[in-house]
Each structure stands twice: as structure tokens, then as C-alpha cells.
C-alpha positions in Angstrom: 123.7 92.3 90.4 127.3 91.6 91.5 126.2 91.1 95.1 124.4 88.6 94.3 124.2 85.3 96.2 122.6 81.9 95.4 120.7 80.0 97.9 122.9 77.1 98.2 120.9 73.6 98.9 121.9 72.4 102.1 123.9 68.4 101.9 121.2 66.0 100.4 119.2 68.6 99.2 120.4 69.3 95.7 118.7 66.6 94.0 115.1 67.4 95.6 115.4 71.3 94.6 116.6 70.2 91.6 113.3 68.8 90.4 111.7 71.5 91.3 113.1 73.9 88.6 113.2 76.4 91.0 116.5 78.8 91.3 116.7 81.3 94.2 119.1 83.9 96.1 119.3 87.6 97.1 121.3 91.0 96.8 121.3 94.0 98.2 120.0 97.0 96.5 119.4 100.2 98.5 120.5 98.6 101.5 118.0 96.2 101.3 118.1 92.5 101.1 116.3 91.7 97.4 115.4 88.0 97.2 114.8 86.7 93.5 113.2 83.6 92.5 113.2 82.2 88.8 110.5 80.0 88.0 111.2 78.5 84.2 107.8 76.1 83.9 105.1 74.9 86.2 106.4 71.6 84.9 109.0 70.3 87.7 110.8 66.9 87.0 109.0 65.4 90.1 106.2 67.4 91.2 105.9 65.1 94.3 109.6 66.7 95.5 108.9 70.2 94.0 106.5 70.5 96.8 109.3 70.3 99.3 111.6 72.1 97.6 109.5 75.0 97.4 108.7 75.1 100.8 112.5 75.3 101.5 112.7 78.3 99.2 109.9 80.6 100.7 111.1 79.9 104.0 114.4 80.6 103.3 113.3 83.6 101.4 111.3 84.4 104.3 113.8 84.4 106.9 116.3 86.4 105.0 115.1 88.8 102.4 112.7 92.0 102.8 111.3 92.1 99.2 111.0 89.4 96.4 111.5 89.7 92.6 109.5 86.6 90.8 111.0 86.2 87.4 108.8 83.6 85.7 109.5 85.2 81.9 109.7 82.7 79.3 107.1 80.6 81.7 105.8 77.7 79.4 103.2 76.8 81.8 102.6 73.0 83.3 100.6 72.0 86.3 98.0 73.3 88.1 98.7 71.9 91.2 102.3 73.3 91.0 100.5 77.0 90.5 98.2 76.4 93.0 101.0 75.2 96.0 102.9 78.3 94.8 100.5 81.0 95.4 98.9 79.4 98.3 103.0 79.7 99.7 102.4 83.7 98.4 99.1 84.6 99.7 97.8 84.9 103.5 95.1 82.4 102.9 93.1 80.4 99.9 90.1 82.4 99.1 87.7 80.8 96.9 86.1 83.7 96.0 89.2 85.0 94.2 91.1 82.0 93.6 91.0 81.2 89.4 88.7 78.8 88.5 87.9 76.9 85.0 85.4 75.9 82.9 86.7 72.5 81.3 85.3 70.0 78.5 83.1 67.4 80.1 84.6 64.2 78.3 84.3 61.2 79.5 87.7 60.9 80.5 87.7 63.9 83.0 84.7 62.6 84.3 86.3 58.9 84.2 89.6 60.9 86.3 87.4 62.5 89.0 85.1 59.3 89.6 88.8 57.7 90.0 89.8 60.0 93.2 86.7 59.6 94.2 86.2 56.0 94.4 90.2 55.9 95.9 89.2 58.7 98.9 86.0 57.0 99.6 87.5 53.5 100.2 90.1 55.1 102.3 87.0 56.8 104.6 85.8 53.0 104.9 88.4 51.5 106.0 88.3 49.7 109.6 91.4 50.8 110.9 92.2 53.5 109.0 94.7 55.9 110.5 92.9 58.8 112.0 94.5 61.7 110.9 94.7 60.7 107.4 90.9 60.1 107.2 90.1 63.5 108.5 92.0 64.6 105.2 90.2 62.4 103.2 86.8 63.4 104.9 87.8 67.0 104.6 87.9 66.7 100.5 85.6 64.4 99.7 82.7 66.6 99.8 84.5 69.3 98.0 85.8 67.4 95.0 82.7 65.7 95.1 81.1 68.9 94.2 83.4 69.9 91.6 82.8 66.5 89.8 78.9 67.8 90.0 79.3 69.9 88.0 81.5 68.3 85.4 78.7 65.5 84.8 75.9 67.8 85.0 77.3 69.6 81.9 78.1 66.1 80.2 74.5 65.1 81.0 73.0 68.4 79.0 75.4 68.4 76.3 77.2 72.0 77.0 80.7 72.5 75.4 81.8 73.5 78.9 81.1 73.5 82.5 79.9 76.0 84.6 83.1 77.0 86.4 85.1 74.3 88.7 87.9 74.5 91.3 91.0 72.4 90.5 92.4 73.8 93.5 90.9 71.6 96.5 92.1 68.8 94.1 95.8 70.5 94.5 95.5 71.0 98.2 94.1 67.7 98.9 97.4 66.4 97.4 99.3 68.8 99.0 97.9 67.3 102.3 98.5 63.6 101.6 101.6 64.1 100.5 102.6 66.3 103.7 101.1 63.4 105.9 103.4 60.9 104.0 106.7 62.7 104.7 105.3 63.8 108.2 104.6 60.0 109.1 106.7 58.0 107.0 109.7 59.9 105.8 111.2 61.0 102.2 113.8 58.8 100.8 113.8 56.6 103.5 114.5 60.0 105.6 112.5 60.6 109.2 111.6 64.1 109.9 114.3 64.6 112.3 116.4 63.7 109.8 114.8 66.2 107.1 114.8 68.6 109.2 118.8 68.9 109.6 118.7 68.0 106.2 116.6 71.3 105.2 118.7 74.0 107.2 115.5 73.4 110.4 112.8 74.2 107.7 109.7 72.0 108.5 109.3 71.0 105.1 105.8 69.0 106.3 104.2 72.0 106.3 103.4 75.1 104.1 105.5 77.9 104.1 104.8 81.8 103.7 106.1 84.8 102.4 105.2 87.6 104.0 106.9 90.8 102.3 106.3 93.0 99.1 106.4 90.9 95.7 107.4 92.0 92.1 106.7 89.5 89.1 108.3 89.7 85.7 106.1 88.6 83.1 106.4 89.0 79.1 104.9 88.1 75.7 106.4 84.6 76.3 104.6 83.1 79.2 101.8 80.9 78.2 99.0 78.9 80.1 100.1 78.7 83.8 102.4 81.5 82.6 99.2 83.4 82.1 97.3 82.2 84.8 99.9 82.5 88.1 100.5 86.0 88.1 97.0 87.2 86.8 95.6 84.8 90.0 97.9 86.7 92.0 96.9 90.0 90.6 93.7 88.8 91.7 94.6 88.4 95.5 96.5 91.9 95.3 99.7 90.3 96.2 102.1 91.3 93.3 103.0 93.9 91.5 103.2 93.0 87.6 106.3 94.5 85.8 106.6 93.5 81.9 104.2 93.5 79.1 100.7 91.1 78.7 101.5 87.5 78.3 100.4 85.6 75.6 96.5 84.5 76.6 97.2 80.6 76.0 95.6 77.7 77.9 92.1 76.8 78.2 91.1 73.0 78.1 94.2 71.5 76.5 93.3 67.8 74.5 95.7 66.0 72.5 94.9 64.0 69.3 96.6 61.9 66.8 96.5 60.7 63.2 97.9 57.4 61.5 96.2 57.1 58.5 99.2 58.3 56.7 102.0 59.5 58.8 101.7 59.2 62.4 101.6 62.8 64.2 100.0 64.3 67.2 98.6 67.5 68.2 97.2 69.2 71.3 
């Protein structure tokens, strides 16, 4: 529409919304302030920055639209995690009951991933000195990807194709929460969080952000995997209204193979 505005980065910011992929900014329509946010992938450059990029967005969005169109059209898909801190920034609160859950292939190498973590966290709870606020995170999660990674080696134990359904998302929010303790304690970029938070317009950027206000979503033919998966999820909380046609039904539990007997290739 031609009263429409970008949201501009605020100085040192480009770089960090940047990887995120995100692209934001408003018009007016009916009087109203319309905010719009294009989401291309779930794939940012640097999902450790897309975090804090996206809080900057929502509470931007927050403080100065009364509506929001999503456009994530053409959505490829990508991470999980990136879905998940996206519709926790949507949604009043994580339900488990509602939020999407998979059944993945129990192979040795997810198992191999989640026994990983869990070593890590566990060694950071046993630590003498370790720092107290950090371990509560870590003693928060433990139990809860702990259970998750039940399930996983239960079905690897009895041979099923799949497991019983999992939650990737405490996985995504126990990042979320390291990496807010990180930037809350030590910084991003060498930046304190005085610093980040002139740098970020006086957006806290250590914690999550909401949006509060009605939300359209354009989806087509053309979004696959967390294409699919983001909007249905927040179909699922009641928090969007879904303009656009199905999207394509891809995704599941993705493996990639290779051949070199002849010509090298690879497939997932």
C-alpha cells in the first residue's frame, strides 16, 4: 500500500535483523495502523541473532500497530526452534496440550544428539560453583528433555518405525533461555545490556516479547514443512486467522543419504 512504512533497524542493528530474514513495517488502512511481517524461511543466517531480532520486531509491532498481517507464502520451512520462539512471541502462553508435537525415527543418531544435551546440562548442574541462576535453567529442563529422550529410546529399544509423540519445543525454549542468560550477563558482540538496549530503540531484547492484537497469516500451495507446521500450530492455539489456500503437507522426519558408487549425489 503506498502508505506503507518499513521498520527501520535502529544504528548497529541492521546486521542482527539481517540474519534473521525477517522484514517488517505498517500502513494504515481504514484508519488503522496494519503492521505486516514477511517471514521467507524458518532458516535464519544465524539463528543465535534471529532470536533477538525477532524480539525487536514484535515489540516494535506491539507498540505501534493495532492488527498484524503474517505473510510467510513461499515459506520453505527450516528450524524448529525458530517456529517455536515465533509462536511462543504470538501466543499468551506455551500450552503443551496444544502445542505440535512429532513422532520422529529413533536412530541412533537422534538418540546419540539427545544423550549429548543431556550429558552437557547435567555436568553444568554439578558443577561446584556454578552460577545460580543459570543452573535453575538447567535444572528446569533437565527433567523435561530427559523425558522426551524416553521416549525416543524406548521406541529404539522395541523396534517401532516411530515414536510415540515428543516435544521438540522444551528443547527450543531451553535454548531460548541460555541464550537470553548469555546476552543478559555477558553481552552480544562485546555489547552490555545498557548498551543493547539504546542500541534496540529501549526494547529489552533479553526477554520475550508479545503481540497482543488480531493476526492474519497468508499461506499458499508453496509453504512446506515449518511452512506447514507454523500456521496450522497457530490455528491450533486460535490465534490466527488463515487467508490463502492449503499448503503443501511436507515435512515429517527429514534424513539425508548419499551414494558414491558411481557418481556422487545426495538426497534427503
Amino acid at each position: 500500500p503506498g502508505t506503507f512504512k518499513a521498520l527501520k533497524p535502529v544504528p548497529g542493528m541492521a546486521q542482527i535483523l539481517k540474519s534473521s530474514g525477517l522484514f517488517a513495517g505498517s500502513f494504515l488502512y481504514n484508519g488503522k495502523r496494519v503492521g505486516f511481517l514477511r517471514i521467507p524461511s524458518y532458516t535464519p543466517s544465524d539463528l543465535t541473532l534471529s532470536l533477538f531480532a525477532l524480539r525487536f520486531v514484535i515489540a516494535k509491532l506491539e507498540q505501534t500497530t493495532e492488527m498484524l498481517v503474517i505473510d510467510q507464502t513461499n515459506n520453505p520451512g527450516g528450524y524448529v526452534a525458530y517456529s517455536d520462539w515465533i509462536v511462543a512471541s504470538l501466543v499468551k502462553e506455551y500450552d503443551p496440550k496444544i502445542h505440535m508435537k512429532f513422532k520422529v525415527r529413533p536412530t541412533q543418531a537422534f538418540l546419540r544428539n539427545y544423550a549429548s544435551l543431556m550429558a552437557m546440562i547435567k555436568k553444568s548442574i554439578e558443577e561446584e560453583d556454578p552460577k545460580p541462576e543459570l543452573k535453575a535453567i538447567y535444572e528446569k529442563y533437565y527433567p523435561l528433555i530427559s523425558r522426551e529422550f524416553g521416549k525416543v529410546k524406548r521406541a529404539f529399544e522395541m523396534g517401532n518405525f516411530l515414536s510415540e509423540p515428543i516435544s521438540l519445543a522444551v528443547t527450543s525454549y531451553f535454548l531460548e533461555e541460555q541464550l537470553s542468560y548469555t546476552v543478559k550477563n555477558e553481552g552480544l558482540n562485546g555489547s552490555k545490556v545498557a548498551t543493547l538496549m539504546n542500541k534496540f530503540a529501549g526494547v529489552d531484547i533479553t526477554k520475550r516479547q508479545k503481540y497482543s492484537k488480531p493476526i492474519v497469516m497468508l499461506i499458499n500451495e508453496l509453504d512446506f514443512s515449518g511452512g506447514d507446521a507454523t500456521p496450522a500450530n497457530l490455528q491450533d492455539y486460535r490465534r490466527v486467522k488463515l487467508y490463502g489456500v492449503g499448503t503443501a503437507g511436507a515435512g515429517g522426519s527429514v534424513g539425508s543419504f548419499q551414494n558414491k558408487v558411481l557418481n556422487h549425489f545426495s538426497y534427503r
